[in-house]
N, CA and C atoms as a LAMMPS dump frame, in Angstrom:
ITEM: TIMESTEP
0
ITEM: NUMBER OF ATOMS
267
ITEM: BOX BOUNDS ff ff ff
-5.0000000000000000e+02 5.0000000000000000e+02
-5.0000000000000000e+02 5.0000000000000000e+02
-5.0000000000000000e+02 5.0000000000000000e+02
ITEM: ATOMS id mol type element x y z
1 1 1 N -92.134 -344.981 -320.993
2 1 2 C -92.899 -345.02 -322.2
3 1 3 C -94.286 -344.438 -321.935
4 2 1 N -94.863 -343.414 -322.926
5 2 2 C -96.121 -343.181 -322.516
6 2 3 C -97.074 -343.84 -322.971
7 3 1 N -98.093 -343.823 -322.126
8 3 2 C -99.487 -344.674 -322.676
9 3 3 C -100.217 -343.768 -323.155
10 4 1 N -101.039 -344.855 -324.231
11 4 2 C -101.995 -343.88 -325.172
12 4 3 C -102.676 -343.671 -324.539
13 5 1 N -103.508 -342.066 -325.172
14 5 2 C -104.796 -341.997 -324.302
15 5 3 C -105.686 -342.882 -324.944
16 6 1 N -106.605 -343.852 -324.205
17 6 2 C -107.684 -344.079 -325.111
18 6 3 C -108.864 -343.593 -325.427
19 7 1 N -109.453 -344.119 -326.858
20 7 2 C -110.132 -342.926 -327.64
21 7 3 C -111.262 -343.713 -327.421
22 8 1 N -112.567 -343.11 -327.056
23 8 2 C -113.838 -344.185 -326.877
24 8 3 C -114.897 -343.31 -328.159
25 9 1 N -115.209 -344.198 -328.289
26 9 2 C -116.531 -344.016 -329.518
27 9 3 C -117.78 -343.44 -329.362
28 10 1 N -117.695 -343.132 -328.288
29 10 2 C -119.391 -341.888 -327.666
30 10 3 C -118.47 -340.751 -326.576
31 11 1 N -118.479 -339.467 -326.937
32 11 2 C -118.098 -338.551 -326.141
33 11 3 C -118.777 -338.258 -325.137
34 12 1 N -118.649 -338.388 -323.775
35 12 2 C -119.901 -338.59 -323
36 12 3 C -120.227 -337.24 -322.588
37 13 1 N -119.819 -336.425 -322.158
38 13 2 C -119.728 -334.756 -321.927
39 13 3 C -120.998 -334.38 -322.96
40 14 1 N -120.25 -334.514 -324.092
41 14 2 C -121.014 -334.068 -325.242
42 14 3 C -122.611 -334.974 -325.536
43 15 1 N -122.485 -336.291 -325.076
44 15 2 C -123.786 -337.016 -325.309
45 15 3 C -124.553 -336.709 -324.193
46 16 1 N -124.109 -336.207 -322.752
47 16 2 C -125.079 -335.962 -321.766
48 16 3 C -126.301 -334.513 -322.188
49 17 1 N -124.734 -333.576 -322.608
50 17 2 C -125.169 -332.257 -323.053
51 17 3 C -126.087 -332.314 -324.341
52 18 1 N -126.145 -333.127 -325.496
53 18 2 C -127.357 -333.365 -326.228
54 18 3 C -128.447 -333.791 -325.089
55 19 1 N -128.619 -334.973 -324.019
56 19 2 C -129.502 -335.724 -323.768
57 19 3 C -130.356 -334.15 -323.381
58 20 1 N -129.824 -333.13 -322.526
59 20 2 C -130.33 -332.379 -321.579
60 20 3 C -130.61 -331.757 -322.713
61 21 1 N -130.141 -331.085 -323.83
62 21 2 C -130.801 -329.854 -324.47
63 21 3 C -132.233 -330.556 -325.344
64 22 1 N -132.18 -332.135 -325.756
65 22 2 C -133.275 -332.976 -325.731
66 22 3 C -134.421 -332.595 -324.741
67 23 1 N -134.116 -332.933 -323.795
68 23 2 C -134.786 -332.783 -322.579
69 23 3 C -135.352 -331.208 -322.169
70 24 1 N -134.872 -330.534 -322.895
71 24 2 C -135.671 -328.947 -322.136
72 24 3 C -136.078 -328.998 -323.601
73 25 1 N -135.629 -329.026 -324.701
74 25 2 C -136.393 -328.953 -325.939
75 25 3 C -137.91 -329.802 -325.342
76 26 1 N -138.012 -330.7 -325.039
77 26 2 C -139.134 -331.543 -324.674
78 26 3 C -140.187 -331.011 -324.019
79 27 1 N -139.65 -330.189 -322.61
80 27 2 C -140.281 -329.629 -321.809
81 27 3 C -141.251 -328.63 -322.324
82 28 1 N -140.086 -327.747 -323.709
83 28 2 C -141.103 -326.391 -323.692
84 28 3 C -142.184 -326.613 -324.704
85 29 1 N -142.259 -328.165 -325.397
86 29 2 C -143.002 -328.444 -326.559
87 29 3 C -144.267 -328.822 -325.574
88 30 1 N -144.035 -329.501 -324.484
89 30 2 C -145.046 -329.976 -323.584
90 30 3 C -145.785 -328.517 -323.143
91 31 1 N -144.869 -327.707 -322.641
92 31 2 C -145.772 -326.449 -321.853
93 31 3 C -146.556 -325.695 -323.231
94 32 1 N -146.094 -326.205 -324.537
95 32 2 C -146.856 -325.331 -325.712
96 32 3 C -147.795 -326.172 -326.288
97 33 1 N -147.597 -327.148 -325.848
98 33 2 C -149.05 -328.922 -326.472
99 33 3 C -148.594 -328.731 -327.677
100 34 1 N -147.606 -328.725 -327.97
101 34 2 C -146.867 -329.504 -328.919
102 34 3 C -145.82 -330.669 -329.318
103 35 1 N -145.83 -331.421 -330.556
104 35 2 C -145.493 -333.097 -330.127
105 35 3 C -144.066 -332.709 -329.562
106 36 1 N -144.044 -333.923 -328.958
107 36 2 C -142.678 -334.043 -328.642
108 36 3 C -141.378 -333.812 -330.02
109 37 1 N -140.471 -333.33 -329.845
110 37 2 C -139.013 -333.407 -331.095
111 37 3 C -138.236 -334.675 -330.784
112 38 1 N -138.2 -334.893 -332.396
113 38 2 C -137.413 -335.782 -332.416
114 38 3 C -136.156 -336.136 -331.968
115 39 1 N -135.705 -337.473 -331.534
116 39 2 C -133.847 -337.6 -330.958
117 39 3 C -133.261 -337.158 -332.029
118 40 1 N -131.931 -336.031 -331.844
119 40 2 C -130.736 -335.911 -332.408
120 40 3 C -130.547 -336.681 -333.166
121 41 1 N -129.917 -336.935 -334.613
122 41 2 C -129.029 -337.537 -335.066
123 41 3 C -127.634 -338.305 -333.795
124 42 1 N -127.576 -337.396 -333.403
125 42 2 C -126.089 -337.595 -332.846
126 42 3 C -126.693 -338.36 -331.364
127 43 1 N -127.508 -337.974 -330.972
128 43 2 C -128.044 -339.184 -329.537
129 43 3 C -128.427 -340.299 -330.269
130 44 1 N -129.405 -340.678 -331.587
131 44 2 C -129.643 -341.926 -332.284
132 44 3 C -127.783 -342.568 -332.652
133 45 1 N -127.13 -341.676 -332.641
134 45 2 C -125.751 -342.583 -333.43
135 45 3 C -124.608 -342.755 -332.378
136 46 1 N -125.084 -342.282 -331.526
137 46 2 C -124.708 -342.947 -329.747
138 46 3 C -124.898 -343.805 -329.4
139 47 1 N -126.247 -344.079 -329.273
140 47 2 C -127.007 -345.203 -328.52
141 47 3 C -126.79 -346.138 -329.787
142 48 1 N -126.801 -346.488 -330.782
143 48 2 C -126.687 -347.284 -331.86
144 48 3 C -125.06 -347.414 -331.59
145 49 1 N -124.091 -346.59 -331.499
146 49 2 C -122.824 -346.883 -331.356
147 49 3 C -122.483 -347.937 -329.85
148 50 1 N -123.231 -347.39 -328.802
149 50 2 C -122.872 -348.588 -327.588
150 50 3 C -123.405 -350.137 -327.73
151 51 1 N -124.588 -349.837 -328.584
152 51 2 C -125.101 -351.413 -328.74
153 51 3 C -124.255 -352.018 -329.766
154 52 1 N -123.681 -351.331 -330.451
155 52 2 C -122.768 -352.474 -331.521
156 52 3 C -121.117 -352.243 -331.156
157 53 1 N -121.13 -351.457 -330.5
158 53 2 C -119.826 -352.017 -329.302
159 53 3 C -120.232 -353.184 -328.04
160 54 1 N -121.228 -352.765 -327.78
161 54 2 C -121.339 -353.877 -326.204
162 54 3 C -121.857 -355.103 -327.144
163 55 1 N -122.153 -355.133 -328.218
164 55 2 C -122.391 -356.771 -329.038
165 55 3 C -121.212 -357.849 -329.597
166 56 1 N -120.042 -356.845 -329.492
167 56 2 C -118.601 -357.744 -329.986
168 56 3 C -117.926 -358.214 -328.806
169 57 1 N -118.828 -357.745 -327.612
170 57 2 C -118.069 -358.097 -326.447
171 57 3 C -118.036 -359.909 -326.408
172 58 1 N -116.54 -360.584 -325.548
173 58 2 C -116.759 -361.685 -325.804
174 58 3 C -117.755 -362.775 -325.274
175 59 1 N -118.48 -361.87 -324.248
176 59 2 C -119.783 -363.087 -323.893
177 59 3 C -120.832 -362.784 -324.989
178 60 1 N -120.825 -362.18 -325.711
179 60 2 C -122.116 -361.914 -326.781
180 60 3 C -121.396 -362.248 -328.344
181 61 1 N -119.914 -362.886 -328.229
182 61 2 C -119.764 -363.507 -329.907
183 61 3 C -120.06 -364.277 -330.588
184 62 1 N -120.194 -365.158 -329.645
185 62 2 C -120.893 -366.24 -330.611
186 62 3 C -122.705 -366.509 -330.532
187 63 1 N -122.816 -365.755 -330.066
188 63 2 C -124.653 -365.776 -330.192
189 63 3 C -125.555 -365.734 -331.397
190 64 1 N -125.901 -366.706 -331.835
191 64 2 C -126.274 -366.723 -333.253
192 64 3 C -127.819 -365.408 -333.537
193 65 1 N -128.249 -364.834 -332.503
194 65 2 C -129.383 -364.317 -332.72
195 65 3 C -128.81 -362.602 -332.303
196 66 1 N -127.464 -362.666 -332.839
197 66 2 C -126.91 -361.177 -332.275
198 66 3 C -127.478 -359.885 -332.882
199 67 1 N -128.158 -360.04 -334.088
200 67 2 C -128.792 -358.731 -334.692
201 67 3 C -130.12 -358.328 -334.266
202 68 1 N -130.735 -359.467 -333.764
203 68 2 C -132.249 -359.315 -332.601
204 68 3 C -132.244 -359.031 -332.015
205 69 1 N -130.704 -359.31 -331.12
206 69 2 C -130.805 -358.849 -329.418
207 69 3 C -130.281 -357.102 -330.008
208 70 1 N -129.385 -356.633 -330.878
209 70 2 C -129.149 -355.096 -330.458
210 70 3 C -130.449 -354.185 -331.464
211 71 1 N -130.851 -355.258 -332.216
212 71 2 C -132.676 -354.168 -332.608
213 71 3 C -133.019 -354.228 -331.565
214 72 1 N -133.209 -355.486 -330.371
215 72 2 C -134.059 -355.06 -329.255
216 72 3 C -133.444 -354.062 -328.249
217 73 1 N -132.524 -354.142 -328.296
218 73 2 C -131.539 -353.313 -327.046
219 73 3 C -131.725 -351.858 -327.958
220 74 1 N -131.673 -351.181 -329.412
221 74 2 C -132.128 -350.26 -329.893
222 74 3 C -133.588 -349.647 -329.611
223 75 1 N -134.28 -350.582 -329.823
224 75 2 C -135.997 -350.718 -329.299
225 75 3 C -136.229 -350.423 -328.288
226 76 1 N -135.755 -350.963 -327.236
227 76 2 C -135.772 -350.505 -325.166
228 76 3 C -135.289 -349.418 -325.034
229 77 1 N -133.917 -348.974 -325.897
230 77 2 C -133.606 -347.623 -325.19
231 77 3 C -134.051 -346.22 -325.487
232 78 1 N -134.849 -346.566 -326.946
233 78 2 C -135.714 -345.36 -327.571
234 78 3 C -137.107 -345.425 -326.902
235 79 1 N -137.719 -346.301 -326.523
236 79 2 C -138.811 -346.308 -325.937
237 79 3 C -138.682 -346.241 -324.477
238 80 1 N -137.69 -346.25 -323.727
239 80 2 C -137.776 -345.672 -322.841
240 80 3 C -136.281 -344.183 -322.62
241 81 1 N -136.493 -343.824 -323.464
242 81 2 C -135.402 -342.744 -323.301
243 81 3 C -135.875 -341.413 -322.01
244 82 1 N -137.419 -341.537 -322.415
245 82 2 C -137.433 -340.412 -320.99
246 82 3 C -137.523 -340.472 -319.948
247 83 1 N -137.549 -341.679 -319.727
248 83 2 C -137.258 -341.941 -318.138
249 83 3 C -135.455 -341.614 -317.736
250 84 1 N -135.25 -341.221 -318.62
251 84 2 C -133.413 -341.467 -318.249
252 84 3 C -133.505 -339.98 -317.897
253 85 1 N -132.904 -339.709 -316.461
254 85 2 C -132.779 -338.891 -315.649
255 85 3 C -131.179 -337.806 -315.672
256 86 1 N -131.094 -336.93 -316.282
257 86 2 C -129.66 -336.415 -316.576
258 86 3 C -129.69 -335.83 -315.532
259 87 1 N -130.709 -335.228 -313.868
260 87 2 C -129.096 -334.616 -313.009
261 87 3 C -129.301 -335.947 -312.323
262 88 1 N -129.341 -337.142 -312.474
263 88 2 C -128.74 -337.867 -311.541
264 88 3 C -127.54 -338.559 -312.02
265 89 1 N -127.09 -338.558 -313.543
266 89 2 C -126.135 -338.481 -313.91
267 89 3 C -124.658 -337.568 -313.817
């Protein structure tokens, strides 16, 4: 019998390859002193997609304060998004 493939909800290939074209977009706004660009749609609906997958997990179901903890887990990972290092990924 074959097994399904399973289908995951963030393409990671494709979410690294946004993080990096993020990331040199960033660079050349810096070498021109101009603001930083905004996250992707599609990196904001990533990172919003793992926090409300990793929140149904079963050590986090019954936590009555579950919509605080993934605004905060939303909050930490946008404010520190540039520290996240893509070639060590």
């Amino acid at each position: 019998m074959a097994t399904k493939k399973k289908k995951h909800y963030v393409d990671n290939e494709k979410f690294l390859a946004e993080i990096i074209e993020y990331k040199r977009k960033c660079k050349i706004a810096l070498d021109q002193g101009l603001e930083k660009p905004r996250l992707s749609e599609y990196i904001g609906k990533c990172i919003w997609l793992i926090t409300e997958n990793l929140a149904r997990k079963p050590r986090f179901i019954n936590y009555s304060f579950i919509e605080e903890m993934k605004s905060d887990a939303l909050e930490n990972c946008f404010q520190y998004f540039d520290n996240f290092n893509p070639d060590i990924s």
